[in-house]
N, C-alpha and C positions, 0 to 999 in steps of 0.2 A: 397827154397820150392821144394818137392819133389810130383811127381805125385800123389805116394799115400796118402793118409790121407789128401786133400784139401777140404773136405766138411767143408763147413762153414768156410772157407776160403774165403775172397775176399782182393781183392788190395783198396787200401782207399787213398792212395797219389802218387807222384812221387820225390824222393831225387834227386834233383839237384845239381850232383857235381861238381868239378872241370875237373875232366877225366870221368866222367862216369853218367848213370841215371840211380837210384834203384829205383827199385817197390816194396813198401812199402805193411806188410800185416798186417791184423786183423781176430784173429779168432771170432766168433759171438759165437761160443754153439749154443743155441737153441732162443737165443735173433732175434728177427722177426722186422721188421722197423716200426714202428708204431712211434716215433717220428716226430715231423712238419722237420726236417731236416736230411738228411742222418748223419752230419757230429755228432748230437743229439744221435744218436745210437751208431757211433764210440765210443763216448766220455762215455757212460756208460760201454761198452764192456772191454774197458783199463785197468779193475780191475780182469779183468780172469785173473788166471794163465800163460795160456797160452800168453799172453798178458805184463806180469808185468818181462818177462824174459830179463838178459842184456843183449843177444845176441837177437836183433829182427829180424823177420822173414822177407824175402826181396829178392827178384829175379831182372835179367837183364829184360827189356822189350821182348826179345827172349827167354826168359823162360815163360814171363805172357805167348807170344802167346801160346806156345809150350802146354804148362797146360793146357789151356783153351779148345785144341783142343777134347779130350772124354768128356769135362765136362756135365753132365744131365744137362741141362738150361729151362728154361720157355722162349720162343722168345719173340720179344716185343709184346703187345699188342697196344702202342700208344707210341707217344712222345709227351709231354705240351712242350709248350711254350707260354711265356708270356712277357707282357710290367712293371712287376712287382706292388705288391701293389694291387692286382688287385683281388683278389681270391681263387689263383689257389694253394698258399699252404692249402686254408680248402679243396680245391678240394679233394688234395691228401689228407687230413687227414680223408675227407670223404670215398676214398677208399681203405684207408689201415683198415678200421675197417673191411672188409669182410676179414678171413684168408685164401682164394682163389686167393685172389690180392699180387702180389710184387708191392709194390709202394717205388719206389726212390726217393727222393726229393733234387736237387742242391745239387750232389757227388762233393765234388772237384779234385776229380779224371777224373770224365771227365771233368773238365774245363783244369786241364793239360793237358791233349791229344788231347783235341782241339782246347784249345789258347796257352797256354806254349811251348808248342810243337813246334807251329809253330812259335814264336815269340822268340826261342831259338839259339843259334848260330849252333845247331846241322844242317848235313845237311844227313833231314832224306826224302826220297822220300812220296809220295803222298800214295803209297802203304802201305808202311810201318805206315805211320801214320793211315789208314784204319784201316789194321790188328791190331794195339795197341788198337784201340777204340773197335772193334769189340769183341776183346779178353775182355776188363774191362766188356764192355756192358754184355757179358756174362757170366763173372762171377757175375758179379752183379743183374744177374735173376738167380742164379743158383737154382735148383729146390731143397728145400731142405724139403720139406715135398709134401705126396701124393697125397694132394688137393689143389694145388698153378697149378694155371691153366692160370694165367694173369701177366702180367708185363707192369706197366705202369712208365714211366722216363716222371720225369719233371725237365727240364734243367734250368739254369741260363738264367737272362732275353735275356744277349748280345749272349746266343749264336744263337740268331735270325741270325747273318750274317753267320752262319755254315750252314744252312738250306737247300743249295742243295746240301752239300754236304752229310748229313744224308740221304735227300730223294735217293739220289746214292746210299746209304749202304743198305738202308731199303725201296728198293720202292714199297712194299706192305703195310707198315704199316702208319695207320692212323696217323697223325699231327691235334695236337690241338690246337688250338693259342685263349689265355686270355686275354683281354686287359680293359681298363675301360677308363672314360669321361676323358679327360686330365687334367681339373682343379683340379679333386679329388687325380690325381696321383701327381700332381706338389706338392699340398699343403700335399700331404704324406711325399714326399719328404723334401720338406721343415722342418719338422717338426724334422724329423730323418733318414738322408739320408744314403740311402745305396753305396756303395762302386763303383758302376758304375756310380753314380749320383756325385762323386765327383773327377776332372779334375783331370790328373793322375794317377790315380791309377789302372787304363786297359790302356790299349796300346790307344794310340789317335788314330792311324791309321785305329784300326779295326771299329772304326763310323767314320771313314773317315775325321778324326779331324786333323788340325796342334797341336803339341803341346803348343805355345808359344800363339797361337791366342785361342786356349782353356781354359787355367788358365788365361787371362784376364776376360774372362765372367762373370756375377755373378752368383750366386748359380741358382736363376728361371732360367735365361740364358742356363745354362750349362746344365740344366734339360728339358728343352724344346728342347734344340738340339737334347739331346740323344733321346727322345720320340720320337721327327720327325723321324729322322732316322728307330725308331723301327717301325712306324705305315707305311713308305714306304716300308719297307720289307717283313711286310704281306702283303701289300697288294698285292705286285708284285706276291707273290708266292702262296698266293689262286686265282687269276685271272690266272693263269697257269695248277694250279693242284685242281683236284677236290676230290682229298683222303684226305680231313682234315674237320673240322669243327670249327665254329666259336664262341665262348664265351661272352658276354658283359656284366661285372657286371654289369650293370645297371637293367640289366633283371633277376637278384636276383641269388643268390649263389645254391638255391633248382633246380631251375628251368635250371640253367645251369650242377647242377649236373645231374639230369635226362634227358635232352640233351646230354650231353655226355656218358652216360652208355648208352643210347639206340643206337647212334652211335655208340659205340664199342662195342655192345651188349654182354652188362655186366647184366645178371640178378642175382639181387642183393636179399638174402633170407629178410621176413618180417622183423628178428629181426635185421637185418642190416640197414635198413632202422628207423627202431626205433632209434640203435642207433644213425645212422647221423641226426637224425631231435632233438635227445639232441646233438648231439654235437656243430651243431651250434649255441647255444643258448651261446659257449667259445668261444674265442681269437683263430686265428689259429696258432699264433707263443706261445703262449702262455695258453695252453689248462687250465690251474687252475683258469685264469680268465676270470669273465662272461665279453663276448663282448658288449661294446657300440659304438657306430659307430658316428662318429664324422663327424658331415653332414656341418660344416662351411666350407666353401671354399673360394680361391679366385675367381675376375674374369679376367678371360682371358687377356689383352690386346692387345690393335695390332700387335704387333710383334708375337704374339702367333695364330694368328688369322687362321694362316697357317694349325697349329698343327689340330684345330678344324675342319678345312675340311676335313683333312686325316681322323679323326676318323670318319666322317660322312659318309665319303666315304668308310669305311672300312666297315661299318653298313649297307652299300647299298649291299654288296656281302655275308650278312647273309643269 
């Protein structure tokens, strides 16, 4: 990658090699994120030209910085985070429909700079991991049209344990933290579990897991740990900091939308809002079909009983 001609350029992965880590790129065109997932946009873009070349486009990590540094960017506006399952991807789909907003949605670009990174045998300083994050974060609001005025990232569930260290990067901007009733999320889980919900397959270490004492548990088990976990690390860190605001599906997807725009004060135009009030009537991973909401659950048991106080107590600091 060369300085000039990176618009609509951004970095989308990290190539983990034997000697070395490439920063993988994808040109966009005029393609805008409005898919439920960043990686959902990648994977349309791959058929550009620019895109379909054998030699793909690819810089050192001291290149990304290096580029990054004139880039036009949108700064953040917000960061989501969430206990997953929970909302926060219609959130973001509800404001990617204003073409004012950059809305990101779980890049796996920055799950490598966050957790790969550090979970890799490289030995890279504290700094430098900073700067690589700082560098993606900004190409990834890069401002590529004249009325994108907002940038909002919403991260992966686990990267709740990164969380003071974003507020370090970014301690002006707003943190949003999603969360829902724990029975609703277990029995989501259950149903079609996601990739942190199954022992494994994240580092044990970063919820503060053994591994060996981890894959013994069973699936509810292993799902209720990781929750605990997520619901004590909000709450440590809005009992701390008063720049974030607090989500609970239970108090409806509308209602939390408009709590959250008016905290970020995001004035949203009429036909904007038309649209989001059709669009919830879809699926948020799946916008083609109409949403029905699957209200069986389990209930709780003892051993989870835990879990249920944290969320109460998380509801107490609303």
């Amino acid at each position: 990658m060369e300085q000039q001609g990176i618009k609509n350029w951004i970095p989308f992965k990290l190539d983990f090699r034997e000697n070395s880590i490439l920063c993988k790129w994808v040109h966009l065109a005029d393609k805008q994120f409005i898919e439920p997932f960043f990686q959902d946009t990648v994977s349309i873009c791959s058929v550009f030209e620019e895109n379909k070349k054998i030699y793909k486009s690819a810089s050192t990590l001291e290149g990304l910085i290096t580029l990054a540094e004139s880039l036009p960017e949108v700064k953040p506006t917000a960061f989501v985070f969430h206990v997953s399952r929970c909302g926060s991807t219609l959130l973001s789909q509800l404001l990617a429909l204003d073409s004012q907003n950059v809305v990101i949605s779980e890049a796996p670009i920055l799950d490598d700079v966050l957790r790969e990174l550090r979970f890799s045998n490289e030995n890279f300083t504290d700094r430098c991991l900073d700067e690589v994050f700082k560098a993606v974060v900004k190409f990834l609001g890069q401002k590529r049209t004249e009325i994108q005025n907002h940038f909002i990232v919403k991260l992966d569930s686990w990267h709740i344990f990164y969380v003071d260290i974003l507020r370090k990067l970014y301690p002006d901007v707003p943190f949003v933290f999603s969360y829902r009733q724990p029975d609703e999320v277990i029995n989501s889980h259950l149903k079609e579990r996601g990739m942190h919900m199954v022992a494994g397959l994240i580092q044990p270490e970063l919820f503060g897991f053994e591994f060996q004492k981890s894959i013994e548990l069973s699936p509810a088990e292993f799902i209720t740990k990781v929750l605990e976990r997520y619901f004590e690390e909000i709450h440590a860190f809005v009992k701390k900091d008063s720049n974030c605001v607090l989500l609970d599906y239970g108090d409806g997807v509308w209602q939390n939308f408009e709590k959250m725009c008016g905290y970020l004060k995001l004035e949203l135009p009429k036909e904007v809002k038309l649209k989001a009030q059709e669009r919830l009537k879809y699926h948020s991973k799946r916008p083609s079909l109409t949403f029905d909401e699957d209200k069986v659950v389990r209930e709780l048991d003892n051993s989870q009983q835990k879990l249920m106080e944290l969320f109460d107590r998380l509801n107490d600091c609303k």
